[in-house]
C-alpha positions as CSV (number, residue, x, y, z in Angstrom):
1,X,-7.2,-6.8,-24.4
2,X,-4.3,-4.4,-26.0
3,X,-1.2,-5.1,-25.4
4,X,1.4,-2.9,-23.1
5,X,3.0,0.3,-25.2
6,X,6.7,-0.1,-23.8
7,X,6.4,3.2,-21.5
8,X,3.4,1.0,-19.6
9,X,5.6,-1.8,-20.1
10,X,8.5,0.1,-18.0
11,X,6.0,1.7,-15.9
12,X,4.5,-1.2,-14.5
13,X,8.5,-2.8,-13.9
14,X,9.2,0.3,-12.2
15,X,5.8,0.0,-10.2
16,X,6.7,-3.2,-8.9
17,X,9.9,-2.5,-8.4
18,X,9.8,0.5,-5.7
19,X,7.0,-0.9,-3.8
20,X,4.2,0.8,-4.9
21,X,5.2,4.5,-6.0
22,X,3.0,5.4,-9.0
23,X,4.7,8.7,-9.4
24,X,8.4,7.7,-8.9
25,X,7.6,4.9,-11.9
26,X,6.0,7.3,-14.0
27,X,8.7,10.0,-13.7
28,X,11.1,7.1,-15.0
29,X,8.9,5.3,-17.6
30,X,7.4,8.2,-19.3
31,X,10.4,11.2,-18.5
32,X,7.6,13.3,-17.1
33,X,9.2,16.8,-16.4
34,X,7.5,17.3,-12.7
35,X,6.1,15.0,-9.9
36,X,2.6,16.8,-10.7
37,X,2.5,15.4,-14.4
38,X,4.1,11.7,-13.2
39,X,1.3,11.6,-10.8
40,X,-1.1,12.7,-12.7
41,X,-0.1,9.7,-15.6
42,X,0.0,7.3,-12.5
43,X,-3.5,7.7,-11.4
44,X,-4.6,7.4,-15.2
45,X,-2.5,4.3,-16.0
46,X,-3.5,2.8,-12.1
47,X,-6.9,2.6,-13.6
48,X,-6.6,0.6,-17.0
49,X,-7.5,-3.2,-16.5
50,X,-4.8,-4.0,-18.6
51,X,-2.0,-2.3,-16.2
52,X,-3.7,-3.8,-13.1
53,X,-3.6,-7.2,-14.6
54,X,0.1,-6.5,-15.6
55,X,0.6,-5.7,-12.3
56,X,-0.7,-8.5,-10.9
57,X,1.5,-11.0,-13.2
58,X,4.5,-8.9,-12.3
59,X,4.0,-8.5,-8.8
60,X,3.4,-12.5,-9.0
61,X,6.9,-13.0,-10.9
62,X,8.8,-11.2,-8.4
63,X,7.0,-13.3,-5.8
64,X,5.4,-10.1,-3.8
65,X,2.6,-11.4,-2.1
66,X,0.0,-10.1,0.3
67,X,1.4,-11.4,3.0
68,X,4.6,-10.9,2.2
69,X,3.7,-7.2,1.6
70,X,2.1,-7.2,5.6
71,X,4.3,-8.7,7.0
72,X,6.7,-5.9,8.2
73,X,3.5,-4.0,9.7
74,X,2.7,-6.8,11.4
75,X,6.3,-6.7,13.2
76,X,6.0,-3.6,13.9
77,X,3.2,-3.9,15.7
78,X,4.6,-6.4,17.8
79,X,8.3,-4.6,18.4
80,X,10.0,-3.8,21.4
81,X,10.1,-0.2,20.5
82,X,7.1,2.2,21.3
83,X,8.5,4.0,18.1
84,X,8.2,1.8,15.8
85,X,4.9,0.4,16.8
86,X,3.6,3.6,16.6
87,X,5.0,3.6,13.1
88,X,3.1,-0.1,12.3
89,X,0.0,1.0,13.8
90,X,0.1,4.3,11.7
91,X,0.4,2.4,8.6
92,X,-2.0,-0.2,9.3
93,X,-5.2,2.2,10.0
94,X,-4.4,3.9,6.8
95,X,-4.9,0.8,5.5
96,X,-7.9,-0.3,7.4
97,X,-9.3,3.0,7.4
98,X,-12.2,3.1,4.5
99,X,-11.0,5.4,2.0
100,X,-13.8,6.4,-0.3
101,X,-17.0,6.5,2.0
102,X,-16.3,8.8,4.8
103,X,-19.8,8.2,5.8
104,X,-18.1,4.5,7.3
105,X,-16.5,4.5,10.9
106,X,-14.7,1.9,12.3
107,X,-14.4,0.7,15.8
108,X,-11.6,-1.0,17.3
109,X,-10.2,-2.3,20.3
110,X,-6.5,-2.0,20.9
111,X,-4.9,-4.1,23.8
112,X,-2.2,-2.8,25.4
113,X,0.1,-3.6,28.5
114,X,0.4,-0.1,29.7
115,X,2.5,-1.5,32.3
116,X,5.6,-2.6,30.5
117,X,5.0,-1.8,26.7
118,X,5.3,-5.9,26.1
119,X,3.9,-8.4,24.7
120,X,1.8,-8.4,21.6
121,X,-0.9,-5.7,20.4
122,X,-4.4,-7.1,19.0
123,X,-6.6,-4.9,17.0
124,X,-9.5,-5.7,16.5
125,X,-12.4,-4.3,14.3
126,X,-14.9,-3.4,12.0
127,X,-16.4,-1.4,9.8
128,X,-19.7,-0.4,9.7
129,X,-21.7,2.4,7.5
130,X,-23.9,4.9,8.9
């Protein structure tokens, strides 16, 4: 496998870095003049093997794990504040949600104490293709 120019290099620090923005890392690692063009490099570089397994070894350095990564949806599932669950749960269907075969649907149930807003919420699920 080819080795990292030093703009992929910085890119995938950047990457890391931010939590995840492909455009914000581009815009620093390659001095793209718009958020169009940064985006536009991000998607490219996002799919080279090379910068995914970079990734992965930086991501792995910095100790960012998967968990680690859920772990703040998770809490916001479970928080005291209608708000902010609404804010967990948002973020965890995008991630559940299938994202390339809009032919899938996914079914869920979502427990919740209508009474008092307390305790925790359990979603449950799968997906299934039509």
């Amino acid at each position: 496998m080819k080795r990292l120019t030093e703009k992929e290099k910085k890119f995938v620090e950047n990457y890391a870095k931010n939590g995840g923005n492909g455009t914000k890392a581009a815009l620093k690692a390659y001095k793209s003049k718009t958020p169009k063009q940064a985006s536009s490099i991000a998607s490219t570089k996002l799919k080279k093997p090379k910068i995914q397994n970079a990734l992965g070894k930086e991501l792995k350095a910095q100790k960012i794990t998967l968990k680690k990564a859920l772990s703040p949806i998770a809490d916001a599932l479970n928080d005291a504040d209608i708000e902010v669950r609404l804010k967990g749960s948002d973020r965890a269907l995008k991630l559940l949600l299938p994202k390339e075969k809009p032919e899938s649907s996914l079914s869920f149930n979502l427990n919740i104490d209508s009474a008092h807003f307390g305790g925790e919420f359990v979603i449950e699920g799968e997906t299934t293709d039509e």
